[in-house]
C-alpha positions in Angstrom: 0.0 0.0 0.0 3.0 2.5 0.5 4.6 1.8 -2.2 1.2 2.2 -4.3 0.8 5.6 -2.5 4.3 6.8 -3.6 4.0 6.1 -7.1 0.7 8.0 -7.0 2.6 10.9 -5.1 5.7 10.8 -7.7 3.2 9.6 -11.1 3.1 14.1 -11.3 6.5 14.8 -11.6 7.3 11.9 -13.5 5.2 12.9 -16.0 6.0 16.5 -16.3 10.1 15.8 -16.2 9.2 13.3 -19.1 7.3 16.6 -21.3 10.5 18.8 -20.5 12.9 15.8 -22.1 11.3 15.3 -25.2 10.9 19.0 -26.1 14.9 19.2 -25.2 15.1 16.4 -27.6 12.5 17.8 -30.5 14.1 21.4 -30.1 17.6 19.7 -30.9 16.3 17.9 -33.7 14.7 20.5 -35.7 18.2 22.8 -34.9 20.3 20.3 -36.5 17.8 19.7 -39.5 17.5 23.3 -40.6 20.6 24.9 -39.8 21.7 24.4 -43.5 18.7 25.5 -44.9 19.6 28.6 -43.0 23.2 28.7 -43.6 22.3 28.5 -47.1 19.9 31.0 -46.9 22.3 33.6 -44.8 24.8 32.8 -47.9 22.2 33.6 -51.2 21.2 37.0 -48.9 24.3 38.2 -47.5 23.6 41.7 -45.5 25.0 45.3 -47.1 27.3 46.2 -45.1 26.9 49.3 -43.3 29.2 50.1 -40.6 33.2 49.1 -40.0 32.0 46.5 -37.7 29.7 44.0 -39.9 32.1 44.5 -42.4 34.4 43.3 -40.1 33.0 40.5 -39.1 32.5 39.6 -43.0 36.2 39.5 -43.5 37.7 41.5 -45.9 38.6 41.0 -49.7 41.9 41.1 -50.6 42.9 44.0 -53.4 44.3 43.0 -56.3 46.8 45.4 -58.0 47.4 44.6 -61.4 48.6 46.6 -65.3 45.7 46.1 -67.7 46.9 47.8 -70.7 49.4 49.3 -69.6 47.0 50.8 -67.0 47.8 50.6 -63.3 44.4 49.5 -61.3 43.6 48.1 -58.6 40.1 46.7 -58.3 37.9 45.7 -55.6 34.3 44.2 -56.3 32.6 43.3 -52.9 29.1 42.2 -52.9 27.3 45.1 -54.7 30.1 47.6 -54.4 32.9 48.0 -57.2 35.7 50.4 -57.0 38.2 50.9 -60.0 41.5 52.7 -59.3 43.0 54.6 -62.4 46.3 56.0 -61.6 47.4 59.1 -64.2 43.8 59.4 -65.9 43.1 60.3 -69.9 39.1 61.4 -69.1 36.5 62.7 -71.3 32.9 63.8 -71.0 30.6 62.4 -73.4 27.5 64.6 -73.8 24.3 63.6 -76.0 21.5 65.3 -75.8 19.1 63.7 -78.5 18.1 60.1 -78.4 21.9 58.5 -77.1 22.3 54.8 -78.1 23.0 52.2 -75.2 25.4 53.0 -72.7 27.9 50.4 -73.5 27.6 51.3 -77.2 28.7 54.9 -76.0 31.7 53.6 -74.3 33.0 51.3 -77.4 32.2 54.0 -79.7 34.6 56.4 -77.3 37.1 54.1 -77.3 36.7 54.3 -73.3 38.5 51.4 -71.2 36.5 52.1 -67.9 33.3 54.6 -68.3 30.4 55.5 -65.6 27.3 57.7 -65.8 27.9 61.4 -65.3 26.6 63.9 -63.8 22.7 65.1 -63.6 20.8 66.6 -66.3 17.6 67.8 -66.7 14.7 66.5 -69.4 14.4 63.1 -70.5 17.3 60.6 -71.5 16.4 61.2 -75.0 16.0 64.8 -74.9 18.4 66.0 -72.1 19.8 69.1 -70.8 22.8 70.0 -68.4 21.5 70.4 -64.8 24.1 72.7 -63.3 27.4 74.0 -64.9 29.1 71.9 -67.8 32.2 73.1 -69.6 34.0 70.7 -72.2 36.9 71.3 -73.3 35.9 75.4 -73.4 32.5 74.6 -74.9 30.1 75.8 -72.1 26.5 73.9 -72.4 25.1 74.8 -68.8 24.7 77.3 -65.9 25.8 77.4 -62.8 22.9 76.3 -60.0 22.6 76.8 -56.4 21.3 73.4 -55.2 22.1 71.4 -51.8 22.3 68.6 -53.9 25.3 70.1 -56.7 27.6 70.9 -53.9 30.6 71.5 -56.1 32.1 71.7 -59.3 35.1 68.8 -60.7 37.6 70.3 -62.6 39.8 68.2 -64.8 42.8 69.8 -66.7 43.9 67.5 -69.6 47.4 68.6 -69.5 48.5 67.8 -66.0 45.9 64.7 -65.7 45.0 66.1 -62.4 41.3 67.1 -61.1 40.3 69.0 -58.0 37.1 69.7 -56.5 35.8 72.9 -56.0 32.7 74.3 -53.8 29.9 75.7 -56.6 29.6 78.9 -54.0 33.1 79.8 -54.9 33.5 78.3 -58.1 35.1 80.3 -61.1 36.0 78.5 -64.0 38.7 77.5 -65.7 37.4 77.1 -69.3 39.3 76.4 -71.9 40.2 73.6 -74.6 42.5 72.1 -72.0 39.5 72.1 -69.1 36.8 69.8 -68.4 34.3 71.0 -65.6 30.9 69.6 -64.7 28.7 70.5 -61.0 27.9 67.1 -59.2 27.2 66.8 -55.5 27.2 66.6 -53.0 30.8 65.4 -51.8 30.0 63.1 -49.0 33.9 62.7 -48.3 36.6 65.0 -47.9 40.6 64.9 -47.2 39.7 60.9 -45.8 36.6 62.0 -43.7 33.1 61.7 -43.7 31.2 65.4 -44.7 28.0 64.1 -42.9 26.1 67.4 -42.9 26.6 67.6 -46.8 25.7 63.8 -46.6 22.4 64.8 -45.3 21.5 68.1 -46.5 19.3 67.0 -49.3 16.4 64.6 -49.6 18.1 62.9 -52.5 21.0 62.3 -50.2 19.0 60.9 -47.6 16.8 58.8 -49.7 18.2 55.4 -50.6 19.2 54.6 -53.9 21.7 53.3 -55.7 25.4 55.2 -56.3 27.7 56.0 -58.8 30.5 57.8 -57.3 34.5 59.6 -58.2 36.9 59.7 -55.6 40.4 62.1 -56.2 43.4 61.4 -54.2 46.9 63.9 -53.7 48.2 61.3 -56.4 46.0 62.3 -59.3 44.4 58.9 -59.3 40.8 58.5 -59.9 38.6 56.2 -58.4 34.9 55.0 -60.1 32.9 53.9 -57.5 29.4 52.4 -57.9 27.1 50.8 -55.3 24.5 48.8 -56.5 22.6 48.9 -53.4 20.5 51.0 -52.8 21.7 53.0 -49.8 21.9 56.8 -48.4 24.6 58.8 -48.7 26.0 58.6 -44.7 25.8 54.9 -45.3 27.4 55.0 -48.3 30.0 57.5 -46.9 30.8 55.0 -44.2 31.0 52.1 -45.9 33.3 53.6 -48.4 35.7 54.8 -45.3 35.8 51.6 -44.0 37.3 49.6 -47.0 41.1 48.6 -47.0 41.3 50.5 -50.5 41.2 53.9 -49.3 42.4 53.2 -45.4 44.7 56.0 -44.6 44.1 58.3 -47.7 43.8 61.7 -48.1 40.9 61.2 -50.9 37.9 63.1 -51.6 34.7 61.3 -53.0 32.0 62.9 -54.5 28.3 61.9 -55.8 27.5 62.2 -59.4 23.4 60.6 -60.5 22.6 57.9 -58.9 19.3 55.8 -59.1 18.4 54.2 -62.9 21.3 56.2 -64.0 23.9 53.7 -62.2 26.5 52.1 -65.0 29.5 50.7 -65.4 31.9 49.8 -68.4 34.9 47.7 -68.1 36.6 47.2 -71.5 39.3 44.3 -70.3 36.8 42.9 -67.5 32.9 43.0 -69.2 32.1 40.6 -66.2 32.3 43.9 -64.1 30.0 45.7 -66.5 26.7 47.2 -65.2 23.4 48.1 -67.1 25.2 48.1 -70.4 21.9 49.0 -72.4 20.7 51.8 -70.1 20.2 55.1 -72.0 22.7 57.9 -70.6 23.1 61.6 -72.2 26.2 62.1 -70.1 28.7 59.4 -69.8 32.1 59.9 -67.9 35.0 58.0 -70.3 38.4 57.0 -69.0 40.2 56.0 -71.9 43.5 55.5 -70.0 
Protein backbone atom coordinates (compact mmCIF):
# COMPACT_ATOMS: atom_id res chain seq x y z
CA UNK A 1 0.00 0.00 0.00
CA UNK A 2 3.02 2.51 0.52
CA UNK A 3 4.64 1.81 -2.16
CA UNK A 4 1.18 2.22 -4.25
CA UNK A 5 0.84 5.63 -2.48
CA UNK A 6 4.34 6.80 -3.55
CA UNK A 7 4.03 6.10 -7.11
CA UNK A 8 0.69 8.02 -6.98
CA UNK A 9 2.55 10.87 -5.06
CA UNK A 10 5.67 10.82 -7.67
CA UNK A 11 3.24 9.58 -11.08
CA UNK A 12 3.07 14.14 -11.26
CA UNK A 13 6.48 14.84 -11.58
CA UNK A 14 7.33 11.95 -13.52
CA UNK A 15 5.15 12.93 -16.00
CA UNK A 16 6.03 16.49 -16.31
CA UNK A 17 10.09 15.80 -16.22
CA UNK A 18 9.22 13.31 -19.15
CA UNK A 19 7.34 16.62 -21.34
CA UNK A 20 10.47 18.80 -20.49
CA UNK A 21 12.90 15.82 -22.08
CA UNK A 22 11.25 15.33 -25.24
CA UNK A 23 10.86 18.99 -26.06
CA UNK A 24 14.94 19.19 -25.19
CA UNK A 25 15.13 16.40 -27.65
CA UNK A 26 12.52 17.84 -30.51
CA UNK A 27 14.08 21.38 -30.14
CA UNK A 28 17.61 19.68 -30.93
CA UNK A 29 16.30 17.90 -33.66
CA UNK A 30 14.73 20.47 -35.69
CA UNK A 31 18.17 22.85 -34.86
CA UNK A 32 20.32 20.28 -36.46
CA UNK A 33 17.84 19.75 -39.48
CA UNK A 34 17.50 23.34 -40.58
CA UNK A 35 20.57 24.90 -39.75
CA UNK A 36 21.71 24.39 -43.47
CA UNK A 37 18.67 25.46 -44.85
CA UNK A 38 19.64 28.60 -42.99
CA UNK A 39 23.21 28.71 -43.61
CA UNK A 40 22.27 28.55 -47.14
CA UNK A 41 19.89 30.96 -46.89
CA UNK A 42 22.31 33.60 -44.79
CA UNK A 43 24.77 32.83 -47.91
CA UNK A 44 22.17 33.57 -51.23
CA UNK A 45 21.19 36.98 -48.89
CA UNK A 46 24.34 38.21 -47.50
CA UNK A 47 23.60 41.73 -45.52
CA UNK A 48 24.95 45.35 -47.11
CA UNK A 49 27.31 46.16 -45.13
CA UNK A 50 26.87 49.26 -43.29
CA UNK A 51 29.24 50.14 -40.63
CA UNK A 52 33.17 49.05 -39.96
CA UNK A 53 32.04 46.49 -37.75
CA UNK A 54 29.74 44.05 -39.94
CA UNK A 55 32.15 44.50 -42.41
CA UNK A 56 34.44 43.27 -40.12
CA UNK A 57 32.96 40.53 -39.07
CA UNK A 58 32.51 39.56 -43.05
CA UNK A 59 36.15 39.46 -43.52
CA UNK A 60 37.65 41.55 -45.91
CA UNK A 61 38.60 40.95 -49.66
CA UNK A 62 41.87 41.14 -50.61
CA UNK A 63 42.94 44.00 -53.42
CA UNK A 64 44.31 43.03 -56.28
CA UNK A 65 46.78 45.45 -58.04
CA UNK A 66 47.38 44.56 -61.43
CA UNK A 67 48.63 46.63 -65.27
CA UNK A 68 45.69 46.08 -67.67
CA UNK A 69 46.87 47.81 -70.69
CA UNK A 70 49.44 49.27 -69.62
CA UNK A 71 47.04 50.82 -67.02
CA UNK A 72 47.80 50.63 -63.34
CA UNK A 73 44.38 49.53 -61.28
CA UNK A 74 43.56 48.11 -58.61
CA UNK A 75 40.07 46.67 -58.35
CA UNK A 76 37.94 45.74 -55.56
CA UNK A 77 34.33 44.18 -56.26
CA UNK A 78 32.61 43.30 -52.85
CA UNK A 79 29.08 42.17 -52.92
CA UNK A 80 27.31 45.14 -54.71
CA UNK A 81 30.14 47.58 -54.35
CA UNK A 82 32.90 48.02 -57.20
CA UNK A 83 35.65 50.41 -56.99
CA UNK A 84 38.25 50.94 -59.99
CA UNK A 85 41.46 52.70 -59.26
CA UNK A 86 43.03 54.60 -62.43
CA UNK A 87 46.26 56.03 -61.60
CA UNK A 88 47.39 59.08 -64.17
CA UNK A 89 43.83 59.35 -65.90
CA UNK A 90 43.14 60.25 -69.85
CA UNK A 91 39.08 61.39 -69.07
CA UNK A 92 36.52 62.67 -71.29
CA UNK A 93 32.93 63.84 -70.98
CA UNK A 94 30.65 62.42 -73.37
CA UNK A 95 27.53 64.62 -73.75
CA UNK A 96 24.27 63.64 -76.01
CA UNK A 97 21.53 65.34 -75.80
CA UNK A 98 19.11 63.69 -78.49
CA UNK A 99 18.11 60.10 -78.44
CA UNK A 100 21.93 58.51 -77.11
CA UNK A 101 22.35 54.77 -78.13
CA UNK A 102 23.04 52.17 -75.17
CA UNK A 103 25.44 53.01 -72.67
CA UNK A 104 27.87 50.43 -73.51
CA UNK A 105 27.60 51.32 -77.22
CA UNK A 106 28.66 54.89 -76.00
CA UNK A 107 31.67 53.57 -74.29
CA UNK A 108 33.04 51.29 -77.38
CA UNK A 109 32.20 54.02 -79.73
CA UNK A 110 34.60 56.40 -77.29
CA UNK A 111 37.07 54.11 -77.33
CA UNK A 112 36.68 54.32 -73.32
CA UNK A 113 38.49 51.44 -71.25
CA UNK A 114 36.52 52.10 -67.93
CA UNK A 115 33.26 54.63 -68.27
CA UNK A 116 30.44 55.48 -65.55
CA UNK A 117 27.34 57.66 -65.82
CA UNK A 118 27.95 61.43 -65.32
CA UNK A 119 26.59 63.91 -63.83
CA UNK A 120 22.67 65.13 -63.63
CA UNK A 121 20.80 66.57 -66.28
CA UNK A 122 17.59 67.75 -66.66
CA UNK A 123 14.70 66.50 -69.44
CA UNK A 124 14.44 63.06 -70.51
CA UNK A 125 17.31 60.58 -71.52
CA UNK A 126 16.41 61.19 -75.01
CA UNK A 127 16.01 64.81 -74.93
CA UNK A 128 18.42 66.01 -72.07
CA UNK A 129 19.82 69.14 -70.84
CA UNK A 130 22.76 69.99 -68.42
CA UNK A 131 21.51 70.37 -64.77
CA UNK A 132 24.08 72.72 -63.35
CA UNK A 133 27.40 73.98 -64.86
CA UNK A 134 29.08 71.89 -67.75
CA UNK A 135 32.18 73.11 -69.58
CA UNK A 136 34.02 70.71 -72.20
CA UNK A 137 36.92 71.33 -73.33
CA UNK A 138 35.91 75.42 -73.36
CA UNK A 139 32.54 74.56 -74.88
CA UNK A 140 30.11 75.82 -72.05
CA UNK A 141 26.55 73.91 -72.42
CA UNK A 142 25.08 74.83 -68.77
CA UNK A 143 24.68 77.32 -65.87
CA UNK A 144 25.75 77.41 -62.77
CA UNK A 145 22.95 76.26 -59.99
CA UNK A 146 22.59 76.85 -56.39
CA UNK A 147 21.30 73.45 -55.20
CA UNK A 148 22.11 71.37 -51.80
CA UNK A 149 22.32 68.56 -53.92
CA UNK A 150 25.32 70.14 -56.74
CA UNK A 151 27.59 70.92 -53.91
CA UNK A 152 30.61 71.47 -56.09
CA UNK A 153 32.13 71.67 -59.33
CA UNK A 154 35.07 68.83 -60.73
CA UNK A 155 37.60 70.29 -62.62
CA UNK A 156 39.82 68.22 -64.81
CA UNK A 157 42.85 69.75 -66.68
CA UNK A 158 43.91 67.46 -69.65
CA UNK A 159 47.36 68.55 -69.52
CA UNK A 160 48.49 67.79 -66.03
CA UNK A 161 45.93 64.66 -65.73
CA UNK A 162 44.97 66.09 -62.43
CA UNK A 163 41.34 67.08 -61.06
CA UNK A 164 40.29 69.04 -58.00
CA UNK A 165 37.09 69.69 -56.52
CA UNK A 166 35.80 72.90 -55.96
CA UNK A 167 32.65 74.30 -53.82
CA UNK A 168 29.89 75.68 -56.56
CA UNK A 169 29.59 78.88 -54.02
CA UNK A 170 33.09 79.83 -54.86
CA UNK A 171 33.50 78.28 -58.09
CA UNK A 172 35.14 80.26 -61.12
CA UNK A 173 35.99 78.45 -64.02
CA UNK A 174 38.68 77.46 -65.73
CA UNK A 175 37.44 77.11 -69.29
CA UNK A 176 39.27 76.44 -71.86
CA UNK A 177 40.18 73.63 -74.55
CA UNK A 178 42.51 72.14 -71.96
CA UNK A 179 39.51 72.08 -69.13
CA UNK A 180 36.83 69.75 -68.40
CA UNK A 181 34.32 71.01 -65.57
CA UNK A 182 30.88 69.59 -64.66
CA UNK A 183 28.73 70.52 -60.99
CA UNK A 184 27.93 67.11 -59.18
CA UNK A 185 27.17 66.77 -55.46
CA UNK A 186 27.23 66.59 -53.02
CA UNK A 187 30.77 65.38 -51.78
CA UNK A 188 30.00 63.12 -48.97
CA UNK A 189 33.95 62.67 -48.31
CA UNK A 190 36.56 65.02 -47.88
CA UNK A 191 40.59 64.92 -47.15
CA UNK A 192 39.67 60.90 -45.77
CA UNK A 193 36.56 62.01 -43.71
CA UNK A 194 33.12 61.73 -43.69
CA UNK A 195 31.21 65.38 -44.69
CA UNK A 196 28.00 64.08 -42.94
CA UNK A 197 26.15 67.44 -42.92
CA UNK A 198 26.55 67.63 -46.85
CA UNK A 199 25.74 63.84 -46.57
CA UNK A 200 22.41 64.76 -45.25
CA UNK A 201 21.55 68.14 -46.47
CA UNK A 202 19.27 66.99 -49.26
CA UNK A 203 16.39 64.56 -49.61
CA UNK A 204 18.12 62.95 -52.45
CA UNK A 205 21.03 62.28 -50.21
CA UNK A 206 19.03 60.91 -47.62
CA UNK A 207 16.82 58.84 -49.71
CA UNK A 208 18.19 55.40 -50.59
CA UNK A 209 19.20 54.58 -53.87
CA UNK A 210 21.73 53.29 -55.74
CA UNK A 211 25.37 55.24 -56.27
CA UNK A 212 27.71 56.03 -58.76
CA UNK A 213 30.48 57.82 -57.28
CA UNK A 214 34.50 59.63 -58.21
CA UNK A 215 36.87 59.65 -55.63
CA UNK A 216 40.40 62.07 -56.19
CA UNK A 217 43.36 61.38 -54.18
CA UNK A 218 46.90 63.86 -53.69
CA UNK A 219 48.17 61.25 -56.44
CA UNK A 220 45.96 62.32 -59.32
CA UNK A 221 44.37 58.94 -59.26
CA UNK A 222 40.76 58.49 -59.86
CA UNK A 223 38.61 56.20 -58.36
CA UNK A 224 34.90 54.95 -60.14
CA UNK A 225 32.91 53.88 -57.47
CA UNK A 226 29.36 52.40 -57.89
CA UNK A 227 27.09 50.80 -55.28
CA UNK A 228 24.46 48.79 -56.49
CA UNK A 229 22.61 48.86 -53.44
CA UNK A 230 20.54 51.04 -52.78
CA UNK A 231 21.69 52.99 -49.78
CA UNK A 232 21.85 56.84 -48.43
CA UNK A 233 24.62 58.85 -48.68
CA UNK A 234 26.00 58.63 -44.71
CA UNK A 235 25.80 54.90 -45.25
CA UNK A 236 27.37 54.96 -48.34
CA UNK A 237 29.98 57.52 -46.91
CA UNK A 238 30.78 55.02 -44.16
CA UNK A 239 31.02 52.11 -45.86
CA UNK A 240 33.29 53.62 -48.37
CA UNK A 241 35.73 54.79 -45.27
CA UNK A 242 35.78 51.55 -44.02
CA UNK A 243 37.31 49.56 -47.03
CA UNK A 244 41.14 48.63 -47.02
CA UNK A 245 41.34 50.51 -50.48
CA UNK A 246 41.22 53.92 -49.25
CA UNK A 247 42.38 53.25 -45.43
CA UNK A 248 44.65 56.03 -44.64
CA UNK A 249 44.15 58.28 -47.69
CA UNK A 250 43.82 61.71 -48.10
CA UNK A 251 40.94 61.20 -50.93
CA UNK A 252 37.89 63.09 -51.56
CA UNK A 253 34.69 61.27 -52.98
CA UNK A 254 32.04 62.88 -54.53
CA UNK A 255 28.31 61.86 -55.79
CA UNK A 256 27.50 62.21 -59.35
CA UNK A 257 23.41 60.61 -60.51
CA UNK A 258 22.62 57.90 -58.92
CA UNK A 259 19.26 55.83 -59.09
CA UNK A 260 18.38 54.18 -62.90
CA UNK A 261 21.29 56.16 -64.00
CA UNK A 262 23.90 53.72 -62.21
CA UNK A 263 26.46 52.10 -64.99
CA UNK A 264 29.54 50.65 -65.42
CA UNK A 265 31.86 49.82 -68.40
CA UNK A 266 34.87 47.68 -68.06
CA UNK A 267 36.64 47.21 -71.54
CA UNK A 268 39.25 44.30 -70.33
CA UNK A 269 36.85 42.92 -67.55
CA UNK A 270 32.86 42.98 -69.15
CA UNK A 271 32.13 40.62 -66.17
CA UNK A 272 32.28 43.91 -64.10
CA UNK A 273 30.05 45.67 -66.45
CA UNK A 274 26.73 47.16 -65.21
CA UNK A 275 23.35 48.12 -67.07
CA UNK A 276 25.23 48.13 -70.41
CA UNK A 277 21.90 48.98 -72.42
CA UNK A 278 20.73 51.82 -70.05
CA UNK A 279 20.17 55.09 -71.96
CA UNK A 280 22.67 57.94 -70.63
CA UNK A 281 23.11 61.63 -72.19
CA UNK A 282 26.15 62.08 -70.06
CA UNK A 283 28.67 59.42 -69.75
CA UNK A 284 32.09 59.93 -67.86
CA UNK A 285 34.97 58.03 -70.32
CA UNK A 286 38.42 57.04 -69.03
CA UNK A 287 40.16 56.03 -71.92
CA UNK A 288 43.50 55.49 -70.02
Amino acid sequence: MKLRALVKTLAPAVLVLSVIYLEIVFLFVVGVSFRPALNAFRAIHPPFQASAQSIESQGEEPIRSIKVSQVPVSKLNKNNTTVIKVSNPKVDYIYIPKDPPPFSQIAKNNECKYAVNASYFGGTYTDAVPAGWLSIWGANLGETRESVLQTHVVQYNKESRSSEIVPSSSFKTKASKKHLEFQTGPLIIKNGLLEEKLAIGSKGARESHMRTLIGIDGESSMYLITVREEVDLTMVGNYLLSLDIFAGEDIDIINLDGGHSVALFNQDNPGMNFNEGGILPMVLCFKS
